[in-house]
C-alpha positions as CSV (number, residue, x, y, z in Angstrom):
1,X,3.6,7.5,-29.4
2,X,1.7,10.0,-31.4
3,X,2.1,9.0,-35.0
4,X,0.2,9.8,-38.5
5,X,-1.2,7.6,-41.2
6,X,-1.5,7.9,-44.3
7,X,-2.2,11.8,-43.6
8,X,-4.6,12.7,-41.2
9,X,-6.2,10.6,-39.0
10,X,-4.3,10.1,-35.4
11,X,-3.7,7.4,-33.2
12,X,-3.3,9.0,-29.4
13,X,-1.4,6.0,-27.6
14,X,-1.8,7.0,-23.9
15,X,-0.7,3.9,-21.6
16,X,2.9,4.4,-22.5
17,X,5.5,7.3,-24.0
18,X,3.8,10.1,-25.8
19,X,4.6,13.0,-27.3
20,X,2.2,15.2,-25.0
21,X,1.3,14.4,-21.4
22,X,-0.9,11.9,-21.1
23,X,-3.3,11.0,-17.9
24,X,-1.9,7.7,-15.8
25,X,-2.6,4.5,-16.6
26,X,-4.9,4.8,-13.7
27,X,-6.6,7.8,-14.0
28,X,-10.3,7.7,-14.6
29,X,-12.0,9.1,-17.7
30,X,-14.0,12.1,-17.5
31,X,-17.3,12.1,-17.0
32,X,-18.8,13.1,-20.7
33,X,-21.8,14.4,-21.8
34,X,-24.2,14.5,-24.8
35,X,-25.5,17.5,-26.5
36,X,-28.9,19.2,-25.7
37,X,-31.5,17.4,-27.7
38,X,-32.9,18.8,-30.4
39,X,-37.0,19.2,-30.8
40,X,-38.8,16.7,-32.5
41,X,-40.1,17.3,-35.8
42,X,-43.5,18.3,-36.3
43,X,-46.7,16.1,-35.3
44,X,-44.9,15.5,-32.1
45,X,-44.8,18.9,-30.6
46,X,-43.8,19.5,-27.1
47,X,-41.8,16.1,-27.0
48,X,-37.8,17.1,-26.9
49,X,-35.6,14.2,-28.9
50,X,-32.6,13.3,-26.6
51,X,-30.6,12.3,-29.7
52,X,-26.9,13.5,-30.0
53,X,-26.8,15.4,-33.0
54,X,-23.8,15.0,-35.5
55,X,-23.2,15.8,-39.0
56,X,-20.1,16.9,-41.2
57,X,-17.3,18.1,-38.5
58,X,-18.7,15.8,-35.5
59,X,-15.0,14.7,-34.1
60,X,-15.4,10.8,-34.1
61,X,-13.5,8.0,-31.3
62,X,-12.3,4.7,-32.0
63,X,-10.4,1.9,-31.9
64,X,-10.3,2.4,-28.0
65,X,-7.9,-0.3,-26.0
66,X,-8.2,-1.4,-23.7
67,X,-11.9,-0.3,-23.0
68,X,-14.7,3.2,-24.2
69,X,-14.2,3.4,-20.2
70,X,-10.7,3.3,-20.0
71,X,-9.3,5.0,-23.1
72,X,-5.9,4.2,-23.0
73,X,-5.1,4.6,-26.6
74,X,-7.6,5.6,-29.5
75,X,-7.7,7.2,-33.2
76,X,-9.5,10.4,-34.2
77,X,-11.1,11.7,-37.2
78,X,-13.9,13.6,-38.5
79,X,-17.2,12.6,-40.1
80,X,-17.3,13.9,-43.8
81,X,-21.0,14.0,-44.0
82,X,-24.1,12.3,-42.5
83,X,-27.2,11.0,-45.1
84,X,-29.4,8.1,-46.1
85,X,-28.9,5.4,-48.7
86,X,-31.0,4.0,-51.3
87,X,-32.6,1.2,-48.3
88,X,-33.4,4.4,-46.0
89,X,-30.4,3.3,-43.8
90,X,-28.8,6.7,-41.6
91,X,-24.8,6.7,-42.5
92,X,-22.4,8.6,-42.5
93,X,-19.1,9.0,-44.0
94,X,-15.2,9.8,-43.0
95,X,-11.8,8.8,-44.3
96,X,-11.0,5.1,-45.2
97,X,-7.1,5.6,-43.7
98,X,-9.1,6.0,-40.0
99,X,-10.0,2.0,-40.3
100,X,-7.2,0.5,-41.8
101,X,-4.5,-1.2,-39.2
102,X,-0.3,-0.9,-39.7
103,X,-0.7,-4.4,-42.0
104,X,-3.2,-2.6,-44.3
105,X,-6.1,-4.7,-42.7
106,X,-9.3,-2.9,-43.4
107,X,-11.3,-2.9,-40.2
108,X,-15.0,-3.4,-40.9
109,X,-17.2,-3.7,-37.9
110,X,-15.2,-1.2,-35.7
111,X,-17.9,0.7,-33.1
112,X,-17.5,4.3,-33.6
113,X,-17.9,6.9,-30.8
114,X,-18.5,11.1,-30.6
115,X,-15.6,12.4,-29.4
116,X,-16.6,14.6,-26.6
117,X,-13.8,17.0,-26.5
118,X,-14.4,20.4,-28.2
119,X,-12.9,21.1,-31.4
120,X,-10.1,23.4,-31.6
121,X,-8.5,26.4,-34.3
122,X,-5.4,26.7,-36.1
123,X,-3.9,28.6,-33.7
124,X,-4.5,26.2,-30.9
125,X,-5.7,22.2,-32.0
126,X,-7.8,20.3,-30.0
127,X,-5.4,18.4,-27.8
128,X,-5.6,15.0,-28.3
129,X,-4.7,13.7,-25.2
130,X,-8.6,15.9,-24.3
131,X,-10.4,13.1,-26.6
132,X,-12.7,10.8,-24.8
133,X,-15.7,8.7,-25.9
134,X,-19.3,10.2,-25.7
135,X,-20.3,7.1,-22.8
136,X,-23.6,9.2,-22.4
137,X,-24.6,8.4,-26.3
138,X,-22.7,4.8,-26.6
139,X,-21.6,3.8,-30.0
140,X,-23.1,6.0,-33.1
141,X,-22.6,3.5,-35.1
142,X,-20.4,0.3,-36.5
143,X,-18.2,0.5,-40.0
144,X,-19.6,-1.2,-42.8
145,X,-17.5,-0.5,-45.8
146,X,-13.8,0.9,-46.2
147,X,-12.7,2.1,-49.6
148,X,-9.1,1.9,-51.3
149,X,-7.2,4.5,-49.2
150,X,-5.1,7.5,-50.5
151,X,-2.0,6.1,-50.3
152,X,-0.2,9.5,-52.1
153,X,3.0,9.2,-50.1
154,X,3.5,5.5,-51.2
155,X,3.1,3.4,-54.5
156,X,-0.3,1.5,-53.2
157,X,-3.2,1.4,-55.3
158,X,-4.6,5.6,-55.5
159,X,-7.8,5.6,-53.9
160,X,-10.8,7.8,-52.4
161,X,-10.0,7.3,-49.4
162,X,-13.3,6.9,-47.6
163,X,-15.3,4.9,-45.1
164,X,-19.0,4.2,-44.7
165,X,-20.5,4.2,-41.1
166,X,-23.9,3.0,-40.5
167,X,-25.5,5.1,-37.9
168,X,-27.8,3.9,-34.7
169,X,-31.0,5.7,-35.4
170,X,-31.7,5.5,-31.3
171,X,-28.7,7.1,-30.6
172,X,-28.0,10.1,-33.2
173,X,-29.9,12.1,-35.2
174,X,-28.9,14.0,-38.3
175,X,-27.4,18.1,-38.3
176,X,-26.5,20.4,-41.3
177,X,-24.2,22.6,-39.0
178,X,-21.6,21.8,-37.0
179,X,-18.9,24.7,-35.9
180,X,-18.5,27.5,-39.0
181,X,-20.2,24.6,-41.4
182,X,-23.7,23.8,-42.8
183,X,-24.5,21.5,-45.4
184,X,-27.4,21.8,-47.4
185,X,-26.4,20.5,-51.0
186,X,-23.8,18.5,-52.6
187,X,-21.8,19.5,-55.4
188,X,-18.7,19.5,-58.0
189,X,-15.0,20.9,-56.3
190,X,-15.5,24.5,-57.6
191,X,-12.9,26.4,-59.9
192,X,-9.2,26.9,-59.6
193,X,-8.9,30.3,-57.5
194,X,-12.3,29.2,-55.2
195,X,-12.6,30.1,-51.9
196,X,-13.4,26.8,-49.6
197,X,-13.5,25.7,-46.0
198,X,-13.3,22.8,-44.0
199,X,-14.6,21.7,-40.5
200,X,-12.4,19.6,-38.9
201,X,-11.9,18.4,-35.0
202,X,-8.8,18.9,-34.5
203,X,-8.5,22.7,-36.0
204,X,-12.3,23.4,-36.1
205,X,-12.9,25.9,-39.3
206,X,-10.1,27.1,-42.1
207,X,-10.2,28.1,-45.5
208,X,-8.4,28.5,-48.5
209,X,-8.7,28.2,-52.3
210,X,-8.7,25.6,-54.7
211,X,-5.3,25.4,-56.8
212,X,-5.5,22.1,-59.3
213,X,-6.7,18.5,-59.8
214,X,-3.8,15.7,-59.1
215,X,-5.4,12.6,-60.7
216,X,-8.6,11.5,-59.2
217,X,-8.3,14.4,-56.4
218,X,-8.7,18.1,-56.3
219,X,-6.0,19.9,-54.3
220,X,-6.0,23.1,-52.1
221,X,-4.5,25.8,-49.7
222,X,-7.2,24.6,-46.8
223,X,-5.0,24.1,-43.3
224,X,-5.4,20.2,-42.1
225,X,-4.2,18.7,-39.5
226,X,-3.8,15.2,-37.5
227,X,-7.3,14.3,-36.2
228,X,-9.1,16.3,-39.7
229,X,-9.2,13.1,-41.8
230,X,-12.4,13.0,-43.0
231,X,-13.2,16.6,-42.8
232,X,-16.4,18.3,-45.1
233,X,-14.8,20.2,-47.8
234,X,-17.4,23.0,-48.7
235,X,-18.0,25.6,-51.0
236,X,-20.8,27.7,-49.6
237,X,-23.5,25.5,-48.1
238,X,-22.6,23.1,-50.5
239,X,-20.5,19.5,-49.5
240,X,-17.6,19.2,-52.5
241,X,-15.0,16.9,-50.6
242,X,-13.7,15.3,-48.2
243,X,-10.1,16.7,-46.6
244,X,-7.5,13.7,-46.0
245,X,-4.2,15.6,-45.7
246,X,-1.6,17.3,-47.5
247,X,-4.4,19.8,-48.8
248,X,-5.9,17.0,-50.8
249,X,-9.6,15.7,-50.8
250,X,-11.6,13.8,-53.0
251,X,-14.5,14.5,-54.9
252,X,-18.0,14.0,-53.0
253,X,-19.5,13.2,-56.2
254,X,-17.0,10.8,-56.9
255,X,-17.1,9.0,-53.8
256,X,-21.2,8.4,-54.2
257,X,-20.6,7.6,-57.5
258,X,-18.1,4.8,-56.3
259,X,-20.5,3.7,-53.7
260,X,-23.3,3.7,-56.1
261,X,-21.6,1.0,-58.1
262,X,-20.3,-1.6,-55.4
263,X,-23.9,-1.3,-53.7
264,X,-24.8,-2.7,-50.0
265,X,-24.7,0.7,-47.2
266,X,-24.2,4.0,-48.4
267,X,-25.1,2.7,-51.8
268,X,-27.4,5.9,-53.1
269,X,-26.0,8.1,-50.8
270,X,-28.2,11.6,-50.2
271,X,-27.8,14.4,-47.3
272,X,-30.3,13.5,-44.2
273,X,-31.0,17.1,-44.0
């Protein structure tokens, strides 16, 4: 089964009929590996920090059944952005429609994994049936807060649609580029008729311009596709939205703004880079 909801985020059920080929039930994951390690920052010179770096447009893993080591069926997305909070606490954020089950249950305290698969184009998607946990790295981190979802195909309550991860500082450490992407502000959607791109995991970078507002979202001609929930929205350098589908996103602003107010992680939220 290879299904979406709410718009972009995908479940990739492996063990029994798919859409796509899928590995046997008995088939072993591949072997996966992290990321060269970035060097440390300065005052420890000459020490290399084995960290797996992620940001905006790191393809995230979970919900794995039966086990990380034997992904038989999983969800994808894509981290939005990664910063601090007000307490100092490394989190980052994707779409709330990744962590919400088929009875609308939000799922709070789900481990999170890289995706080690690489991301794809439009022309050619990352297959999902390629995604597999990072095992290298372990979990990046657990969700701690899941927001009012879209829900624009249906007559739920209209929400931002995002979810707060907090990070394992052990594990991860912060980048501001990831694919065709860097991050190094955040700011207001930009005018009707503005250029903007998006890095997602499933079709890596695309662009297109801005073309309205439909009520507390900004809309867009920006190519998504399943596996992209959560996607950076970005104008330049600088992080506007986050992509969820149907060339919608929601403001950046207004999701911190949101966060601000209920408090606990994420509350104060600021880039890490």
């Amino acid at each position: 089964m290879l299904r979406k909801i709410r718009a972009l985020g995908v479940a990739a059920v492996l063990a029994g009929l798919t859409l796509a080929a899928a590995p046997s039930a008995g088939a072993a994951a591949p072997a996966s590996t992290a990321p060269a390690g970035t060097t440390a920052a300065a005052g420890t010179a000459g020490v290399t920090d084995t960290r797996t770096p992620i940001g905006g447009g790191t393809g995230i893993i979970f919900r794995i059944a039966p086990s990380p080591e034997n992904p038989q069926s999983y969800y994808v997305c894509t981290l939005t952005a990664v910063g601090r909070d007000a307490a100092g606490n490394l989190v980052a954020l994707t779409n709330a429609h990744c962590f919400i089950d088929d009875q609308g249950n939000k799922l709070v305290g789900s481990q999170v994994y890289r995706d080690t698969s690489p991301a794809g184009s439009a022309f050619s998607p990352a297959p999902l049936t390629d995604s597999r946990p990072d095992l290298a790295t372990g979990a990046i981190g657990e969700v701690t807060y899941v927001s009012t979802p879209n829900n624009l195909l249906n007559s739920g309550p209209k929400g931002l649609d995002y979810a707060v991860i907090k990070l394992d500082e052990s594990r991860v450490v912060p980048t501001d580029t990831v694919g065709g992407v860097t991050i190094r502000s955040i700011g207001a959607p930009p005018a009707v008729g503005t250029r903007m791109c998006k890095q997602g995991h499933r079709t890596g970078l695309t662009c297109g311009m801005r073309i309205g507002t439909n009520g507390i979202w900004f809309t867009h001609l920006i190519w998504t596709d399943g596996g992209d929930s959560g996607s950076p929205v970005v104008s330049g350098t600088a992080l506007v939205g986050n992509a969820w589908g149907a060339q919608h996103s929601s403001s950046i602003l207004s999701i911190i703004d949101e966060l601000t107010a209920n408090g606990g992680v994420g509350a104060g939220f600021h880039l890490a880079t």
